[in-house]
C-alpha angles and dihedrals in degrees: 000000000000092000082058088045086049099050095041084052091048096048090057101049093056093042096054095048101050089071097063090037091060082046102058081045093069102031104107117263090209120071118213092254086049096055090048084054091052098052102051091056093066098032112023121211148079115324116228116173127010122187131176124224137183098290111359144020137263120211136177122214126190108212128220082245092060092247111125115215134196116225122191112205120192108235087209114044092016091226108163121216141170108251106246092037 
């Protein structure tokens, strides 16, 4: 009888937490402000508009030369990269 409980009890336990665990998985691993930080270290300048999508984030930047340029950067791997490239 207490070796069932204690496999029921066990099996919950694991059940209800592999949902939360599948949760924190897709939760991005790059803020917003990190993303901003990210991107100006690869393209320095002002940044201008920054939106969110579903995984990543797009973010315009206005160069010293006058020249604005769109950075994607990935919210979970945080890989920065020129849009167009």
């Amino acid at each position: 009888m207490f070796r069932t409980l204690f496999i029921l009890l066990t099996l919950t336990l694991i059940l209800t937490t592999v949902p939360q665990i599948s949760v924190a998985a897709e939760k991005a691993q790059v803020n917003r402000e990190q993303a901003v930080a990210l991107a100006q270290q690869y393209f320095p300048g002002k940044v201008v508009k920054v939106r969110a999508e579903q995984k990543s984030y797009r973010i315009r930047v206005l160069q010293a030369d006058g020249r604005v340029v769109t950075v994607l950067v990935d919210g979970q791997s945080g890989r920065v990269k020129k849009d167009g490239n």
